[in-house]
SETI-857120 format. One record per residue (C-alpha): x, y, z. Coordinates in pm, whole numbers, plus 32768, in hexadecimal, padded with zeros to 4 digits. Example, Ala and Ser with C-alpha at 12.3 -4.5 7.8 and 13.67 -1.06 7.14 Angstrom:
BEGIN
84CE7E3E830C;85577F9682CA;
This chain:
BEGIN
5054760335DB;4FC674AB35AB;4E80752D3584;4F0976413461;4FB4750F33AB;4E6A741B33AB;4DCC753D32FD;4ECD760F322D;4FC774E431EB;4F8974A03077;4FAC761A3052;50F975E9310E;518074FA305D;512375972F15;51A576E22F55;530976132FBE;52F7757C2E6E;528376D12DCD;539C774D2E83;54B6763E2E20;548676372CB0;549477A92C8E;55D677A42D37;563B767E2C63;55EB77342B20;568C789E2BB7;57CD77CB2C2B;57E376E72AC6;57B077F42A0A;58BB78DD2AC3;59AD77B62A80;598677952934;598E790528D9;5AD7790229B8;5B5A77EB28E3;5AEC786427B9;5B7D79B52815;5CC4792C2861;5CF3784C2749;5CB679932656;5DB97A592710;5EBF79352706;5E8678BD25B4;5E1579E724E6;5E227B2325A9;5F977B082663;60247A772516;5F937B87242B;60307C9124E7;61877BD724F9;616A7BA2237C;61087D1C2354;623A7D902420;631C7CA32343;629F7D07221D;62F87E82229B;643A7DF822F9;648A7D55218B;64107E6D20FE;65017F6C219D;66297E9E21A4;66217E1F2013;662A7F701F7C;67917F932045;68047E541FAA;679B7E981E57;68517FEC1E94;69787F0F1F33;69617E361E01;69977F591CF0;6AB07FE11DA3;6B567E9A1DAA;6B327E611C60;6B707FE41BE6;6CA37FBD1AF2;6CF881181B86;6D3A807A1CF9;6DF97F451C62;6ED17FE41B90;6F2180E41C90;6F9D7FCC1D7D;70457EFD1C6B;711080331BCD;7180806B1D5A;709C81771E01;717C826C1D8F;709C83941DD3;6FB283611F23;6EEC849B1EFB;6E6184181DC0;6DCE82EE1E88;6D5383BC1FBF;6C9884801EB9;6BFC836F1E1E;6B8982C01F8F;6B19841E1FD6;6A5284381EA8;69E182EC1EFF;6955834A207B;6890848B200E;67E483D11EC3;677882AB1FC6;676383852103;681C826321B8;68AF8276230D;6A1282092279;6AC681AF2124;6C2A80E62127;6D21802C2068;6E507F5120DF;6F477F091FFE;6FB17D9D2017;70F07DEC1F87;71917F30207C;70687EC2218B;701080582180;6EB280902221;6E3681A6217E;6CCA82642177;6BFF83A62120;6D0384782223;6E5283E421C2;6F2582CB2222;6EC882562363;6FC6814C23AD;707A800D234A;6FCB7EA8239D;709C7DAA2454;70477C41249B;70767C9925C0;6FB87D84262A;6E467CF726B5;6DAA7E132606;6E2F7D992491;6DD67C5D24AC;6C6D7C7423A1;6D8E7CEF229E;6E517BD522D3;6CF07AE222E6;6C867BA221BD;6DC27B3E20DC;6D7A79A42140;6C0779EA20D9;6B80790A1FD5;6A7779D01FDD;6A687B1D1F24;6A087BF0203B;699E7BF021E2;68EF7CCE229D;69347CF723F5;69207DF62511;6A3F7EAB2594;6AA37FB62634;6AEE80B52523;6C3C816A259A;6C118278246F;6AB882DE253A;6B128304269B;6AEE816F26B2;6960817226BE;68E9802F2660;68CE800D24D8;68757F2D23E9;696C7EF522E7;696D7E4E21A4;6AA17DAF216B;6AE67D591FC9;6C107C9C1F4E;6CA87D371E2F;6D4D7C961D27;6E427CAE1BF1;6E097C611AAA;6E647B0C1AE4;6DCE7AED1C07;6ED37B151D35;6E6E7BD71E4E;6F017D221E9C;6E157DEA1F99;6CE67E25202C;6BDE7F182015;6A9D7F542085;69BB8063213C;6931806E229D;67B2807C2313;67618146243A;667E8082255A;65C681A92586;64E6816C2450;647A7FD824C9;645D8079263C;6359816325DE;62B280332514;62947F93265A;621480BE2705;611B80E525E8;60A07F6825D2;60CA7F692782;5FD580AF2776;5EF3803D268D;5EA77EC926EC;5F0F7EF12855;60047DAE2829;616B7D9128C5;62757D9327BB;63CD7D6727ED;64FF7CAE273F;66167BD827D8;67467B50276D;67AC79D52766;68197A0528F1;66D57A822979;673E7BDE299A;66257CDE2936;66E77DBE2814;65C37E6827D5;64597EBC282C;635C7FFA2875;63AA812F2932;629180F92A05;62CB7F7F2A67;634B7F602BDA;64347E4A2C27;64C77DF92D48;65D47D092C9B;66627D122B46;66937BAB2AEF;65687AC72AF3;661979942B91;66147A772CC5;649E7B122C8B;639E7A542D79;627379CE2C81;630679B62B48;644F78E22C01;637F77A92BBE;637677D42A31;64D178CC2A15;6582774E29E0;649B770428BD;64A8783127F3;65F8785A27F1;663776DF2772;652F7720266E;663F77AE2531;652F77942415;647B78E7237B;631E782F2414;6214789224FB;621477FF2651;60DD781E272C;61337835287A;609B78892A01;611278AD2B2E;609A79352C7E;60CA7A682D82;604F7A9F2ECC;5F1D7B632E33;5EDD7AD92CC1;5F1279FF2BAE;5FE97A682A95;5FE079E9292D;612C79F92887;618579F9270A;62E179D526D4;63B679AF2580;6524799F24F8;65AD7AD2241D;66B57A242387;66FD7B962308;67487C242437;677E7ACB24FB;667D7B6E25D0;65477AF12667;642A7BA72626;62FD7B5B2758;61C67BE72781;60DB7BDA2898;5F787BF8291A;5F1A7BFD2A58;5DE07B192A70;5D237BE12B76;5CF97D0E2AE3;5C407C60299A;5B787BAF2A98;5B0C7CE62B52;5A2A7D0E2A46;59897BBC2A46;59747BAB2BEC;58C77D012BC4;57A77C6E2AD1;57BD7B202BB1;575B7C0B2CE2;563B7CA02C08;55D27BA02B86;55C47AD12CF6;550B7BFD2D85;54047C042C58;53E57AAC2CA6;53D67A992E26;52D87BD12DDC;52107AE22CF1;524579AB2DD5;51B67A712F07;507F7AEC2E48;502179B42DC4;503178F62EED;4F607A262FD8;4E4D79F42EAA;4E7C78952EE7;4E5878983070;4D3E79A03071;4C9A788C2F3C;4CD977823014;4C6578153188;4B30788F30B5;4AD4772F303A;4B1676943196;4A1B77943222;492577583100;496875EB3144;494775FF32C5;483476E432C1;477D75AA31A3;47FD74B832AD;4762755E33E9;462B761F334D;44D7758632C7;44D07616316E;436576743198;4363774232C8;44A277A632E9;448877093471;4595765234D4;456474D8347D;452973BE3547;46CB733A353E;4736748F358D;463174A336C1;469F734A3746;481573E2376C;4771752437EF;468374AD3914;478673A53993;488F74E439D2;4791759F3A64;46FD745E3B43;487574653BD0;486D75DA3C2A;472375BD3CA1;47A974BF3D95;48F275883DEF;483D76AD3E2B;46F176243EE3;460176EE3DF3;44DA765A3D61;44BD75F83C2B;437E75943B70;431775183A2B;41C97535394A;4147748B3806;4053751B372C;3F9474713639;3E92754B354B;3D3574AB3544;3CAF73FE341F;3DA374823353;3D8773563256;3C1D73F03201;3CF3751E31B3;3DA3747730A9;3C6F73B03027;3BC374CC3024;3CB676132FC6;3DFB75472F10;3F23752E2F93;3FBA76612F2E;3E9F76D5304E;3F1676003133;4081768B30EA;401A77EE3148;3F3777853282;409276C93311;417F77FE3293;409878F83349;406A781D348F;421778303492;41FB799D3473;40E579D23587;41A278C9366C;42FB79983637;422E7AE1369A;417A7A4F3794;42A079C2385E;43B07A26393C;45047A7E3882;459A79353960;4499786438FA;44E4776337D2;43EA76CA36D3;4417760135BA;4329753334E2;430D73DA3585;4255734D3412;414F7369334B;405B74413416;41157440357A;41FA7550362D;42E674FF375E;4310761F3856;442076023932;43F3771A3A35;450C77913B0C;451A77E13C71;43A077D93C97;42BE77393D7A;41AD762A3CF9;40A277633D8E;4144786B3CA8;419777543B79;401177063B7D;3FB678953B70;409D78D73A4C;402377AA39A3;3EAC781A39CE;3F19796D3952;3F9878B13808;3E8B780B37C1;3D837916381D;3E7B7A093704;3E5A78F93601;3CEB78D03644;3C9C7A0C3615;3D717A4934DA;3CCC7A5F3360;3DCF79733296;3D0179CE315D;3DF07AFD3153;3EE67A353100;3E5F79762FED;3D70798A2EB3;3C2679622FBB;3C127ADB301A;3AB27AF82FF2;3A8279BB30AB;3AE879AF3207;3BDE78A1328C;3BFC785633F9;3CEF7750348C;3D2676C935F6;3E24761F36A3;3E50752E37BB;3F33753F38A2;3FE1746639A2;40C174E83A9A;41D474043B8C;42D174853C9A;442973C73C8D;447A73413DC0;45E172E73E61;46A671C23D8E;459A71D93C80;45CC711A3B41;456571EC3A03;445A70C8399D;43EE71043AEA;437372653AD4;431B72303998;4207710639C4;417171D83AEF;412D73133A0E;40BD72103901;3FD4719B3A10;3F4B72F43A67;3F0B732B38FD;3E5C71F538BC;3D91727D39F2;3D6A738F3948;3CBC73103821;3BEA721C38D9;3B4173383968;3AC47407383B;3C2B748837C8;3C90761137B0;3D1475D53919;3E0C75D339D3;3E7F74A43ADA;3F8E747C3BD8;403573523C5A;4098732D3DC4;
């Protein structure tokens, strides 16, 4: 492990670095598109449906008070009640009439003056202060405002929930006598929140000023019908309902699984609250799903650029190993890379009790070579003496160019008798070889000899040691008419 971090640990730490600022950028920029996200929903995308689904609202519930506001106003209807309703078919007719041209849910009038509740079927009953159920006529006659809307149970339509515009009608000098008004089914702003539900997958619902839900889609599934009791929206339930202006409130809360962004607004109309919701998972879905692409394109990228990187790198610490150990000419090992080789193999060659020998090779006169030929020669003589010695040895042997003109041999498990015989056999193959094949001199012969001195290492033998002996032999060598080979004892 040590040994993988002295070599690969720059490539370590910049793949952990690599590796950290892509996940900084993927994370950041997840973030910020979920921020971004969420502030469009909350402040544009939650309010614009709320506003739509008002507008909807207004829309269907002032063509029943301009109705509301010509009936109350219809000389016909006032003078009927001031002259003393003496004839109440003539006014069922005329709230009839009134239903079918307006297709409304209900038509009335209440007289003020015989408190006769009358609509498009007949008389229905008399209102009494009373009775809980009269009470908007009896709101409706303190009003200082011309008309209310409000929802009630219509009891001249089986009591489904209606809403009913409720217009104060007036003499000529302005007393009240009555009320009149028609009624707006729920059916018609339930399928607007089925529609707007459908189409923009939101949760839409109304409640009134206690919390209960009055209202919302056929296919929302609560478990409680006021929102003080609904877990999740509990928190915020407090808020909205203390919030009495026609104003957007942005909102959140969370459930065991989500977050949900809430806009929620008065209808002073319908002293309803109109909320709609968006679960904030299911607009993130699509975000996590490009997050996970875009993390596996980049993991994909990350890994391919750091295997180019390691296979770069292992290639230039080879290249740079093999430029360390190798002499550039030859393409021998060296004379460091040697030194580290022949003391590991001096220790095995004492732990195992095998000989071990060594032999240096100098080529004669090669100086005249140069003189004589050029260098570039010279280079050729030394490359082809480096390819004779590699064919000429043992595959356990080891040479490597010493300098200049000199070889080191470091033979392996072999006796100074055999050392000395594969050393003669050397130098009688270079002897005998043309080296004018290898160079510009082809019609001109070149022959080169060696000299060779051989040494045995002996037990608790210093590398100098060995070496100075064979450099002895050599020297021998040479003093004795070189192309020869010498042995130390």
């Amino acid at each position: 492990m040590q040994k993988f971090f002295r070599q690969y640990g720059l490539l370590v730490w910049l793949s952990l670095i690599l590796i950290t600022g892509f996940c900084a950028v993927l994370l950041s920029s997840y973030v910020v598109s979920r921020e971004t996200l969420q502030r469009g929903i909350t402040e544009q995308t939650l309010p614009i449906t709320g506003d739509n689904v008002y507008s909807e609202i207004q829309k269907d519930i002032l063509r029943p008070i301009f109705v509301s506001s010509q009936m109350a106003q219809d000389t016909f209807v006032r003078d009927w009640i001031i002259e003393g309703e003496q004839d109440s078919a003539v006014i069922i007719k005329y709230l009839k009439e009134i239903k079918k041209q307006n297709r409304a849910v209900s038509s009335f009038l209440v007289s003020d003056i015989t408190q006769q509740y009358y609509h498009a079927d007949g008389a229905l009953k008399t209102v009494s202060p009373a009775e809980a159920r009269d009470q908007w006529f009896f709101r409706v006659k303190n009003l200082k405002a011309p008309y209310e809307t409000n929802v009630d149970p219509d009891m001249a339509n089986r009591d489904n929930l209606t809403i009913f515009v409720n217009y104060r009608i007036l003499d000529y000098s302005g007393k009240f006598i009555g009320a009149t008004g028609i009624g707006l089914t729920l059916d018609t702003m339930k399928r607007l929140i089925d529609s707007y539900q459908s189409r923009f997958h939101r949760n839409i619902y109304f409640v009134d000023t206690k919390g209960n839900i009055v209202l919302s889609s056929s296919l929302a599934k609560r478990a409680n019908n006021n929102i003080l009791n609904t877990a999740g929206i509990n928190t915020i339930a407090a808020k909205i309902l203390a919030n009495k202006k026609n104003e957007s409130q942005h909102l959140d809360y969370k459930t065991e699984t989500d977050s949900v962004l809430v806009n929620a607004r008065f209808i002073p109309e319908l002293n309803w609250y109109l909320l709609v919701e968006q679960e904030l998972g299911s607009e993130l879905k699509p975000l996590h799903e490009i997050m996970m692409v875009n993390a596996g394109i980049g993991t994909g990228i990350t890994l391919v650029v750091l295997i180019i990187l390691l296979v770069s790198v292992r290639r230039y610490q080879k290249r740079i190993e093999k430029s360390a150990a190798t002499d550039a000419l030859t393409s021998l090992m060296n004379r460091q890379a040697f030194d580290f080789v022949f003391e590991n193999t001096l220790r095995d060659s004492e732990r195992s009790r095998q000989p071990l020998c060594v032999a240096l090779l100098d080529i004669d006169f090669f100086k005249k070579v140069n003189d004589k030929h050029g260098h570039l020669v010279g280079d050729h003589v030394l490359k082809e003496i480096a390819m004779i010695a590699k064919r000429s040895l043992r595959d356990s042997d080891v040479i490597c160019r010493w300098g200049g003109e000199e070889f080191l041999i470091l033979l392996k498990n072999c006796t100074l008798e055999k050392a000395t015989s594969i050393a003669e056999n050397l130098r009688s193959t270079i002897a005998a070889n043309d080296f004018s094949r290898t160079t510009d001199l082809a019609r001109n012969r070149l022959s080169i000899t060696v000299s060779i001195g051989v040494a045995e290492c002996k037990g608790k033998e210093t590398e100098d040691s060995a070496f100075e002996r064979a450099d002895v032999a050599l020297f021998q060598a040479k003093e004795n008419g070189r192309n020869s080979v010498y042995f130390s004892e």
